[in-house]
C-alpha positions as CSV (number, residue, x, y, z in Angstrom):
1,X,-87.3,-118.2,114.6
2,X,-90.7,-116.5,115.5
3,X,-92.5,-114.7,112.4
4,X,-92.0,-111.3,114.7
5,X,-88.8,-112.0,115.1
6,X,-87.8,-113.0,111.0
7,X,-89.7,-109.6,110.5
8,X,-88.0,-107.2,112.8
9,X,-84.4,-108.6,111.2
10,X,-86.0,-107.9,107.5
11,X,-86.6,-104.3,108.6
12,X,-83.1,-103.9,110.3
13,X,-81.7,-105.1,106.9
14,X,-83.6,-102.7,105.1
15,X,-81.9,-100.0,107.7
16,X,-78.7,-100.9,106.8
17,X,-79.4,-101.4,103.1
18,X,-80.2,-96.8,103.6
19,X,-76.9,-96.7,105.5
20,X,-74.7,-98.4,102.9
21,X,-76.3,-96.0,100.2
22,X,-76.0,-93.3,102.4
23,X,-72.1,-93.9,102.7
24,X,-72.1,-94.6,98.6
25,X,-74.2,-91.4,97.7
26,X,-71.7,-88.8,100.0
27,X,-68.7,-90.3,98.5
28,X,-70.2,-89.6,94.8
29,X,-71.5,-85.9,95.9
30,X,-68.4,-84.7,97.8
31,X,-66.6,-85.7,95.3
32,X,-68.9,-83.9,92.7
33,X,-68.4,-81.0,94.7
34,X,-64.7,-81.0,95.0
35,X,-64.0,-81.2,91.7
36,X,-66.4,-78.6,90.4
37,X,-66.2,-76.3,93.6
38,X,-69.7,-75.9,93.7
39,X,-72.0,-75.0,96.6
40,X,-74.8,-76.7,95.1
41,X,-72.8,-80.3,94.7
42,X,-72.3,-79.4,98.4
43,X,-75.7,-79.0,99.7
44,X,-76.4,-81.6,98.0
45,X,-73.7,-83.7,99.8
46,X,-75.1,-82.3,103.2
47,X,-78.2,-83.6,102.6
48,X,-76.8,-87.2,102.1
49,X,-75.3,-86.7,105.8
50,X,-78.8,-86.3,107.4
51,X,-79.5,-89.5,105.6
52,X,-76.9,-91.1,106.7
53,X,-77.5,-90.1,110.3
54,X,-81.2,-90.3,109.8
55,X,-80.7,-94.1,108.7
56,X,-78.5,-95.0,111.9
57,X,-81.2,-93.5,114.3
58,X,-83.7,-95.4,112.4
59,X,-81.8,-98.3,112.9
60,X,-81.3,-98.0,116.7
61,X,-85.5,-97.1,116.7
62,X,-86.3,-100.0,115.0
63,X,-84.5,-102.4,117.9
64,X,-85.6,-100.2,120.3
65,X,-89.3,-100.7,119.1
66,X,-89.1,-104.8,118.5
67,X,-88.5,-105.2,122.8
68,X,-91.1,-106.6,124.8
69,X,-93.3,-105.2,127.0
70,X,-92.0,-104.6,130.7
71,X,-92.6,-103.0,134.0
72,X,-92.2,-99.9,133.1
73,X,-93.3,-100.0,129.4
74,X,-96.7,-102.3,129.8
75,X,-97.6,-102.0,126.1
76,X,-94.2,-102.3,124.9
77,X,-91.7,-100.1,122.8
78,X,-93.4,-99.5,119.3
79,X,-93.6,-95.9,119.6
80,X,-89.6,-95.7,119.3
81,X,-90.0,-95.6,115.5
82,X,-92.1,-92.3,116.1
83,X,-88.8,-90.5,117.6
84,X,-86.3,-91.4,115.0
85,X,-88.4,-89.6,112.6
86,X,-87.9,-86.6,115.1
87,X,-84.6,-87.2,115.0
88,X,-84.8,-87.0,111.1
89,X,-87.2,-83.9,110.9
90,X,-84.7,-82.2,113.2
91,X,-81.7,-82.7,111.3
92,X,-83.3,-81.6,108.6
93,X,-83.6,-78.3,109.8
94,X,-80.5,-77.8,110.8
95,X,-78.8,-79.2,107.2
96,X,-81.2,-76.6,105.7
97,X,-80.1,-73.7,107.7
98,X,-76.0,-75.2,106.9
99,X,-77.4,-75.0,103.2
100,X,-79.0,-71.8,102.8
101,X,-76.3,-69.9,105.0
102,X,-73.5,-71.4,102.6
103,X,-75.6,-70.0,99.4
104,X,-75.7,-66.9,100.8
105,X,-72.8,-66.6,101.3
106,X,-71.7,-67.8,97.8
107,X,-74.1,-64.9,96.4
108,X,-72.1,-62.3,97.8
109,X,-68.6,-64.3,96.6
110,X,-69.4,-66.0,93.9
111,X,-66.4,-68.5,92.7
112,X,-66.3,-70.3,89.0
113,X,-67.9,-74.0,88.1
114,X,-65.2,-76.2,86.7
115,X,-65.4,-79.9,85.5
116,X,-69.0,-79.5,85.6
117,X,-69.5,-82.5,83.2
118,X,-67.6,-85.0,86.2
119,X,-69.9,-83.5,88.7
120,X,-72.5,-84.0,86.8
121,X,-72.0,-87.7,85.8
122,X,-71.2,-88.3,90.1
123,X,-74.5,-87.0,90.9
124,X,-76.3,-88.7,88.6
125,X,-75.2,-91.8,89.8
126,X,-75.8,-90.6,93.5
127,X,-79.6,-90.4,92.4
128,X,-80.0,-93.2,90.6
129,X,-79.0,-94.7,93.6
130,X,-81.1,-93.1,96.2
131,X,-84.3,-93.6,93.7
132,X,-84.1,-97.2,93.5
133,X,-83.3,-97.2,97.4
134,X,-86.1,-94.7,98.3
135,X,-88.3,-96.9,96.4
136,X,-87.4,-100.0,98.3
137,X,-87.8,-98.7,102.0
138,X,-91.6,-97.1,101.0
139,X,-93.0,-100.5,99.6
140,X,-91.6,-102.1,103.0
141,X,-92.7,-99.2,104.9
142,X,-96.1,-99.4,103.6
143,X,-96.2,-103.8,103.8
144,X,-95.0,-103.3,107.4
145,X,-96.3,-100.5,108.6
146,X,-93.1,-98.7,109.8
147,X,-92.9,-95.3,110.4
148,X,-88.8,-95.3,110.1
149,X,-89.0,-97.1,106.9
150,X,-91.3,-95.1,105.2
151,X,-89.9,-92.0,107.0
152,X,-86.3,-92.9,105.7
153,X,-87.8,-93.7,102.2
154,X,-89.4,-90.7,101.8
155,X,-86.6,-88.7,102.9
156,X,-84.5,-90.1,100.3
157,X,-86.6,-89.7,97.5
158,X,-86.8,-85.9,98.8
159,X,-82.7,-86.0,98.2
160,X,-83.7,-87.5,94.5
161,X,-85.3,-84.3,93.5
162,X,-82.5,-82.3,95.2
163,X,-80.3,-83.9,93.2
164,X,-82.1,-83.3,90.0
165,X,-82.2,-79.5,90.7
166,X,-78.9,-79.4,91.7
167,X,-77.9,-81.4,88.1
168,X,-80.2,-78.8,86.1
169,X,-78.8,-75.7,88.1
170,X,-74.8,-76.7,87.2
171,X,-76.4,-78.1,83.6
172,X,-77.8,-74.2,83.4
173,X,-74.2,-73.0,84.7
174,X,-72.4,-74.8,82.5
175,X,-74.1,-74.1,79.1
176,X,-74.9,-70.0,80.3
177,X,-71.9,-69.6,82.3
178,X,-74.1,-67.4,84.9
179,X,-72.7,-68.5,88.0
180,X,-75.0,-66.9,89.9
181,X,-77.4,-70.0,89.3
182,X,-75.6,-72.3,91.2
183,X,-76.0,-70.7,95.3
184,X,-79.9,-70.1,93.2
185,X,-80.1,-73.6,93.1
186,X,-78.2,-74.0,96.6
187,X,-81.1,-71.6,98.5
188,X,-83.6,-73.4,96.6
189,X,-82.6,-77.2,97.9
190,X,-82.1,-75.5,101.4
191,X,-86.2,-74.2,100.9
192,X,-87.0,-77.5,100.0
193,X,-85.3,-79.4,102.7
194,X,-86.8,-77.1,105.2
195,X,-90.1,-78.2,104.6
196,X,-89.5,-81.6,104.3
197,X,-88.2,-81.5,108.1
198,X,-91.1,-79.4,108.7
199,X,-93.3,-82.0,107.6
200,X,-91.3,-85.2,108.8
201,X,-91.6,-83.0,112.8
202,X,-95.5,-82.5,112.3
203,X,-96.2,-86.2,111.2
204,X,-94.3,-87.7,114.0
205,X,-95.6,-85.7,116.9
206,X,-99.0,-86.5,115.4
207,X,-98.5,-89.9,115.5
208,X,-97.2,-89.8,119.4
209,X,-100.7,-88.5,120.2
210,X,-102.1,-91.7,119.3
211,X,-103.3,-90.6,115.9
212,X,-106.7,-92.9,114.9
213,X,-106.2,-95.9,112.3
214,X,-106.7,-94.9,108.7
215,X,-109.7,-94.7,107.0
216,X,-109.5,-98.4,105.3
217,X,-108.6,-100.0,108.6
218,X,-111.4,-98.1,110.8
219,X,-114.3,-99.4,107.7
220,X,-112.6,-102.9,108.0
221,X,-113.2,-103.2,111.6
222,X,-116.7,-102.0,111.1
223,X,-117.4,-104.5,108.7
224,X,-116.7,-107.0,110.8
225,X,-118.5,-105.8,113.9
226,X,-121.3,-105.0,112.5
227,X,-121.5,-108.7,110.7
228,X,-121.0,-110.1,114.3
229,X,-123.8,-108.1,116.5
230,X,-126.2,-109.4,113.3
231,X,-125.1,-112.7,113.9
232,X,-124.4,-112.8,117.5
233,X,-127.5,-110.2,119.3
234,X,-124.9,-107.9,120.9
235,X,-124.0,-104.0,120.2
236,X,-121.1,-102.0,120.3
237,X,-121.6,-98.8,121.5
238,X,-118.0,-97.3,121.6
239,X,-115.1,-97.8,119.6
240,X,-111.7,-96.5,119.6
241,X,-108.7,-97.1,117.8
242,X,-104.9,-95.7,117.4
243,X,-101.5,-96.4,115.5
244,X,-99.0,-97.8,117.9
245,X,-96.2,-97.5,116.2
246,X,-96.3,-101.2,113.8
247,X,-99.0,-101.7,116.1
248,X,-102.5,-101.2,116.4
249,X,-104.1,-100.9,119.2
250,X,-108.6,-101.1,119.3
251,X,-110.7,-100.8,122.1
252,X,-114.1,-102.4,122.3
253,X,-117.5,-101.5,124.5
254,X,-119.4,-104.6,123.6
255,X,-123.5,-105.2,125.1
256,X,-124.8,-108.4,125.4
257,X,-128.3,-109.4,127.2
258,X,-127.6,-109.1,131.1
259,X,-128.5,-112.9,131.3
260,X,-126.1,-114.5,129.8
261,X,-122.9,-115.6,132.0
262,X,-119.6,-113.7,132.3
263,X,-118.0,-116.9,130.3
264,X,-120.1,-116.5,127.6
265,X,-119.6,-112.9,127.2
266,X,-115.8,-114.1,127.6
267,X,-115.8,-116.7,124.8
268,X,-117.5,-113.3,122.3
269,X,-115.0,-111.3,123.4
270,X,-112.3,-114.1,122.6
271,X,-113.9,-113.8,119.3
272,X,-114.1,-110.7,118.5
273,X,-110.2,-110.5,119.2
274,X,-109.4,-112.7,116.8
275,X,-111.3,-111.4,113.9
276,X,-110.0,-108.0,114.4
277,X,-106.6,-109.2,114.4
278,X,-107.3,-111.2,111.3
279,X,-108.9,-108.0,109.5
280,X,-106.3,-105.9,110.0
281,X,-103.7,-108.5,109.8
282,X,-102.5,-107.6,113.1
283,X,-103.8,-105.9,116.1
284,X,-104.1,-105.5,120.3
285,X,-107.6,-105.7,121.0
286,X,-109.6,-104.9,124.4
287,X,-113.1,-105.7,124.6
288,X,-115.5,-104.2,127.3
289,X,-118.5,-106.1,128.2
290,X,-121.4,-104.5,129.3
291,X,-125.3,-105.2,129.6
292,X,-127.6,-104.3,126.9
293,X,-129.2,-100.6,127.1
294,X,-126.0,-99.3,129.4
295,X,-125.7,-95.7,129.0
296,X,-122.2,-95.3,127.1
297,X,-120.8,-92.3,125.5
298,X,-119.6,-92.8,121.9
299,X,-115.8,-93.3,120.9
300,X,-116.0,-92.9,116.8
301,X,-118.0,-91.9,114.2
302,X,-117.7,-94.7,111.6
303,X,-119.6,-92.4,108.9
């Protein structure tokens, strides 16, 4: 088994390890929410649904992403990740317009809290679990550089502090009997989850525009071009980077003296391919060769 390959099944596993706590966390806040009949228990358990459907389109994203390149997709399928997180951001929204109109609707019929210690002791358990699972999927996210993961694994540590205001709301309920607090705490998840899918939307259709490299990544490749045209008498005049889904992708305008041969220029080129890919610990490089004092227009400011 390739390294690529032993990868892509270690994020798929990390996909299903969201789904199964997905499945675990909905059973623990439905059933907070049934046995105390509250709406915030059962925003709450909404939320856990997006997960849960969230997690499955990641899922199918993430094999999407790991096929080759073909006819019709030259430089392959990476930017599938990018859509599940669409997919997430959008359903989202919808949970959080479910939410808020069922709060409102408990504000103008408000109905008693009872058992609120068993709800309580369900959710609590529902968090600790999607804390230690949220947790998880960022650290791969960020090792791997997976938008799903880390989209996923932001998402549920999002539910974590829904939970915890949900747990203080009926905590409030239950010791002031002001009922009123939990569809309070209900509008106020719903608020919350809205702009979590607003931000989940913005991110990804940033990142389908071919969004530069970070910051670290863009100074790492500079270092090492600039260490080569010391050591090698060329220039780069123009370069251009941009996420590609796990991949990245960086473009090259390199200018060498117009007398040396196009197989020298080649064998640089071959070079410089190699050291990008081991600075960044993984990348598509193109190099464009030109001769020295060719007018070229600028790509990136480094500084």
């Amino acid at each position: 088994m390739t390294m690529q390959r032993a990868e892509q099944r270690l994020l798929e596993r990390f996909m299903w390890l969201s789904i199964a706590a997905a499945v675990a966390t909905i059973a623990f806040k439905l059933a907070a929410a049934w046995v105390t009949g509250s709406v915030g228990f059962l925003s709450d358990a909404i939320e856990s649904l997006i997960n849960l459907v969230a997690a499955i389109v990641g899922l199918v994203a993430l094999k999407v992403s790991a096929k080759p390149a073909d006819q019709n997709h030259n430089f392959g399928h990476a930017k599938a990740e990018y859509f599940s997180s669409q997919v997430e951001g959008s359903m989202i929204l919808l949970a959080s317009v479910a939410i808020i109109y069922t709060a409102v609707q408990r504000l103008i019929t408000p109905q008693p809290i009872e058992q609120a210690g068993i709800g309580l002791a369900l959710s609590v358990i529902a968090t600790a679990l999607n804390l230690a699972v949220g947790l998880v999927l960022l650290r791969a996210g960020k090792k791997y550089r997976s938008a799903t993961l880390d989209a996923d694994g932001k998402h549920l540590l999002t539910d974590v502090w829904t939970t915890v205001g949900v747990i203080v709301g009926m905590a409030l309920v239950a010791i002031t009997g002001w009922e009123i607090l939990d569809p309070l705490v209900a509008l106020a998840v719903g608020a919350n989850i809205l702009f979590t899918g607003y931000t989940l939307l913005k991110q990804s259709f940033i990142s389908l525009l071919s969004e530069a490299l970070p910051e670290d990544e863009r100074r790492a490749i500079k270092a090492y071009l600039d260490g080569f045209a010391a050591e090698h008498g060329v220039d780069f005049t123009d370069v251009r980077t941009a996420a590609f889904g796990r991949e990245r992708l960086v473009n090259v305008v390199m200018q060498v003296p117009g007398s040396w041969s196009v197989e020298s220029s080649h064998d640089l080129a071959d070079l410089i391919e190699e050291g990008i890919d081991g600075a960044l610990g993984g990348a598509t490089t193109l190099v464009h060769v030109e001769p020295l004092g060719t007018s070229s227009h600028v790509g990136f400011n480094w500084i």
